[in-house]
N, C-alpha and C positions, 0 to 999 in steps of 0.2 A: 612180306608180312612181318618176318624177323626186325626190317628197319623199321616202321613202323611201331611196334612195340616199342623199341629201344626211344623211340623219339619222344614216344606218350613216357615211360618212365621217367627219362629225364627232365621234362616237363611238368611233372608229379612233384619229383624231389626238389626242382625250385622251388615250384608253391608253398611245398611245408617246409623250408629251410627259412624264405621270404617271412613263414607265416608263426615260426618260433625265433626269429630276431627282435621281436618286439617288446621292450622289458618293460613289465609293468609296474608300477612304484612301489614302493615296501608296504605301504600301509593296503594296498589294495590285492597283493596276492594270494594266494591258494593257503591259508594257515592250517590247511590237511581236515578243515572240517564241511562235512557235506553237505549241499546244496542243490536243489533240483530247480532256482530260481535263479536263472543264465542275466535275465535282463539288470534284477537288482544288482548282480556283480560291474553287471558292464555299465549304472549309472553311477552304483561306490566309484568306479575308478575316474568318472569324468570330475568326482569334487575333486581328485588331486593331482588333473592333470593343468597346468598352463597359469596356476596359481602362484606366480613367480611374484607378481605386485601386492601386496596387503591389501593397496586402495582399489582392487578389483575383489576384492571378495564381498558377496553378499550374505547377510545372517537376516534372521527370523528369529523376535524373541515374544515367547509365550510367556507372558507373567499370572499364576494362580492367582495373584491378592495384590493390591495395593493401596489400599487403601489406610493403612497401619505404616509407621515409623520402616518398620523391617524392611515391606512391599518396595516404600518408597527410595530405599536405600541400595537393597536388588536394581531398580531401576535406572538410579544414579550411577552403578558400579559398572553396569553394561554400558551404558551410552558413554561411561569416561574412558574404558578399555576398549572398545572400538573407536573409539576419535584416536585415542595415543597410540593405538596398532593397524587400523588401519581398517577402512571398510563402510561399506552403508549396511544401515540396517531397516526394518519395520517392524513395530511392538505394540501388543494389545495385550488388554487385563482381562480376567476371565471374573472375578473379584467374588471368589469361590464357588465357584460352578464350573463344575467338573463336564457338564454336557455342554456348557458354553468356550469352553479350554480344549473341548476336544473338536469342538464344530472350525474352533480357531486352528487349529492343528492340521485338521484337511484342506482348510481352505490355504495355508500354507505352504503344504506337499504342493499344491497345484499351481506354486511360484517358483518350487524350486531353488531354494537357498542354496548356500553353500552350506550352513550350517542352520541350525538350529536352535537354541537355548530354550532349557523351561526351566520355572518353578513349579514343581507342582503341589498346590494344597489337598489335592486328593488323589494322591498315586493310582490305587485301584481304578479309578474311575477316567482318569485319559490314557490307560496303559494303550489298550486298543490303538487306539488313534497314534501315541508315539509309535506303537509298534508298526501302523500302516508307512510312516516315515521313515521307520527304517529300513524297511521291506523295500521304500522309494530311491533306497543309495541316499538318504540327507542323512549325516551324522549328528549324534542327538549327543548335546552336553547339559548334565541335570545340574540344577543349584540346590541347595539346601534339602536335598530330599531325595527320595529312591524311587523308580518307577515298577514294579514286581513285572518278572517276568519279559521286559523288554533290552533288550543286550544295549543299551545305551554305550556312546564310548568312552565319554568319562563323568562321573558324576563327585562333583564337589560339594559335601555336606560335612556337618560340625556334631563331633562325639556329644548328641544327644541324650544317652544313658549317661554318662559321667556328667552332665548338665545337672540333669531328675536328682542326681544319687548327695550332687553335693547340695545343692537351695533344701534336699528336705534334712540332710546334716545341719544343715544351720537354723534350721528350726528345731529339731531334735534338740542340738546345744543349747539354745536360746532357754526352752524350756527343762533343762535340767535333765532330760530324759524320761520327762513324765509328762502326761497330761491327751486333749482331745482336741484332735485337728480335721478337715475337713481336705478333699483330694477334689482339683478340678483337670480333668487329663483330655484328652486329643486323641482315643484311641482310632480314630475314622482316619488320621494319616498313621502310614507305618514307619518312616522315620522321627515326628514326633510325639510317637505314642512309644517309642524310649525312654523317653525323661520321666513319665509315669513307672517303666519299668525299671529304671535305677532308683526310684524314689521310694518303690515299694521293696528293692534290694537293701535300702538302706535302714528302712523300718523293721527289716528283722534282725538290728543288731539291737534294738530299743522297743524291746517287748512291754514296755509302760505306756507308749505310747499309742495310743485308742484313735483306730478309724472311724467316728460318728457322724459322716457325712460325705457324701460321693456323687460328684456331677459328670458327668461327660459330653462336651462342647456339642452343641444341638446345630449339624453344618448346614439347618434348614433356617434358622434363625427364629423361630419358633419362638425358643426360650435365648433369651441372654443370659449373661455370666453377672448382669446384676438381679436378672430377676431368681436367676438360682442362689444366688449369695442372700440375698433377701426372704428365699423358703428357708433356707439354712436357720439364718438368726431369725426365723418363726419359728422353728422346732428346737434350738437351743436357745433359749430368752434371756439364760441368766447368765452372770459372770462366771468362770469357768466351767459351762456347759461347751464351750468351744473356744480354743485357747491360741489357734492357728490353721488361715488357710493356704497351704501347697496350692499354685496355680504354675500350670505346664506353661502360660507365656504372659508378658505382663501385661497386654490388653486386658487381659481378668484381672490382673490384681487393681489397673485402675478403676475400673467399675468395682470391686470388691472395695475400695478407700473409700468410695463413696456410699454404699451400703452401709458400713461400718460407722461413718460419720452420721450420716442421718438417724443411726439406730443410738448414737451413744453409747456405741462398744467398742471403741478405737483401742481396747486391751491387745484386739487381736492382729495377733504376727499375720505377715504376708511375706512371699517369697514367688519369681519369678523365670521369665529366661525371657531372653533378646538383647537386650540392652540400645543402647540409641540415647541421641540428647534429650528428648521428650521422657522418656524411663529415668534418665539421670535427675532432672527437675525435678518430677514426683517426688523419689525418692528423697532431695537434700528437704520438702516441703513436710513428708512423712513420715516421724519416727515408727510409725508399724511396721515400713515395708524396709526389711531388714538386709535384702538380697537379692542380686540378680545373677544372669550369667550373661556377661557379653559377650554376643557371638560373633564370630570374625564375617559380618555378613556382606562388607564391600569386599572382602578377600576372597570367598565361597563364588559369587560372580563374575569377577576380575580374571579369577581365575579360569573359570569355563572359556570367558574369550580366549585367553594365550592360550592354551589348549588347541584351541579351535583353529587356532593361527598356526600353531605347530602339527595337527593331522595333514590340513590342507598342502603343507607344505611338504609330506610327504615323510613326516616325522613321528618316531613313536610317540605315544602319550598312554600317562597309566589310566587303568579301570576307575581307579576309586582313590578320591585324595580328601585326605582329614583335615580340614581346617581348624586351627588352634581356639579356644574359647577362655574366657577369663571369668572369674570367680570374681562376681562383688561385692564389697559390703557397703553398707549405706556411709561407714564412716571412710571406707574409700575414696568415696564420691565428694564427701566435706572435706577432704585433705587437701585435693586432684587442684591443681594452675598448670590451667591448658595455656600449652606453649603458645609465643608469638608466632601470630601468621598461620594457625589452623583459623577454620570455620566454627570452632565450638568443640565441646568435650565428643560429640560424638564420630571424629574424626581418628579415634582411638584405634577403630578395627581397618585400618590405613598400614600395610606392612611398612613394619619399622617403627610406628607410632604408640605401640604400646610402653616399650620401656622410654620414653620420653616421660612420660608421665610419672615411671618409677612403678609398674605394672608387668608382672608376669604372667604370660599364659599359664594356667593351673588347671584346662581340662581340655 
């Protein structure tokens, strides 16, 4: 009976000797926080096992919107960093539908990427659905925006508060520090319902300056940003009854050019965020629109892929990275000779490309 025992012990202690030789990659080990979900751990570790080749890795990119300059630029910056790193991918628009972005999102858990990519235009509303993907081992890398509540593993988005805080400074300046403007803000995303909140930071250093008009982006499309700009100048009719309108992105300020023209009240300032060649045009066309902020939006995408390329591989990568934005003013835009051999001025948010121009990031 003694050798017996002895036989099964020793037999024991191969097992679990066999069975703690097995090293599992950095990015996938025990970081001391708890889990009662065994299988999510053990599909985490298959994204970053055997990922030796680039051109074997597959992504899934979920785009919120595309249909605008920005959308379209998101979608170029993925398909260029995945061709120059390496990999296939498949991409669909949700083209702001939050129930159609998250129906897109399960049916992608059920492909099994290696990664993931989203924009999301309404965080709250495909958090679920990201979160069932992460619950699935796919690592979720965000662009331009935050998803609450979901531990994404890295999201690249652009200091949107310092965006808000400076377009309504330059309205402020504009007008001397006095006068009556009108606010169009985004508070239904919670990364760009920042730019609202630096904008309204920035109007408590300019106590003269009069809120007389307040929209908030209607994400059912209801109302547009021209037909609210259009009640605006019905309830202020006359010449400085409203002296400038704050728009959180500059799809409104160009519907707002156009309300403004048909009314014959092109007095009024406009200011925006995005940037892109379509924004730049407007703006050398329209002395009103005084401001944008260009946002580094090929760099915010670009970057989720190398990211994505450096987890798989078994490699740290940070939580949250701030992509650089620039401050512009419309007589920027008339200076600017886009170098030889870009595609156009909107090649700016292209690392490396800004000071070519003679442009420095300022938010």
């Amino acid at each position: 009976m003694k050798k017996i025992i002895s036989l099964l012990l020793v037999t024991l202690l191969m097992v679990f000797s066999v069975g703690c030789s097995v090293d599992e990659p950095a990015s996938t080990k025990d970081n001391g926080s708890n889990t009662s979900n065994n299988e999510t751990k053990k599909d985490t570790s298959k994204q970053t096992v055997g990922k030796k080749n680039p051109e074997d890795m597959v992504f899934a990119i979920s785009l919120g919107w595309m249909e605008n300059e920005s959308g379209q630029r998101q979608k170029y910056a993925f398909e260029t960093a995945i061709k120059e790193l390496g990999g296939t991918y498949s991409i669909v628009d949700a083209n702001y539908d939050p129930k159609k972005q998250s129906e897109q999102i399960e049916a992608f858990i059920e492909a099994k990427p290696d990664a993931l990519f989203i924009t999301p235009s309404d965080p709250v509303g495909i958090s679920e659905a990201v979160k069932h993907a992460i619950d699935a081992g796919i690592p979720v890398f965000c662009s331009d925006g935050f998803v609450p509540g979901a531990a994404v593993t890295t999201t690249v988005a652009f200091d949107n508060f310092a965006g808000g805080a400076w377009t309504m400074e330059q309205i402020c300046q504009a007008l001397d520090g006095k006068g009556k403007i009108a606010i169009i803000d985004l508070p239904s995303n919670e990364g760009w319902d920042a730019r609202g909140q630096g904008a309204n930071w920035t109007l408590q250093q300019y106590p003269d300056i009069e809120i007389v008009q307040h929209w908030s982006w209607d994400s059912t499309g209801a109302v547009t940003p021209r037909m609210a700009i259009d009640n605006m100048l019905t309830a202020c009719p006359n010449e400085g009854d409203l002296d400038a309108i704050w728009c959180a992105w500059d799809g409104a300020v160009f519907e707002g050019i156009q309300a403004v023209k048909a009314a014959g009240r092109e007095e009024i300032l406009f200011t925006g965020s995005d940037g892109g060649e379509h924004c730049f045009e407007v703006m050398t066309q329209s002395p009103n629109f005084i401001a944008t902020v260009g946002e580094s939006v090929y760099t915010m995408a670009y970057q989720c892929v190398f990211y994505a390329h450096q987890y798989l591989r078994g490699e740290s990568v940070p939580r949250v990275v701030m992509a650089p934005g620039i401050g512009i003013t419309r007589q920027m835009i008339l200076d600017v000779k886009v170098p030889d051999g870009w595609n156009g001025i909107g090649d700016y948010d292209i690392p490396g490309n800004f000071k070519k121009i003679g442009w420095e990031p300022t938010i």
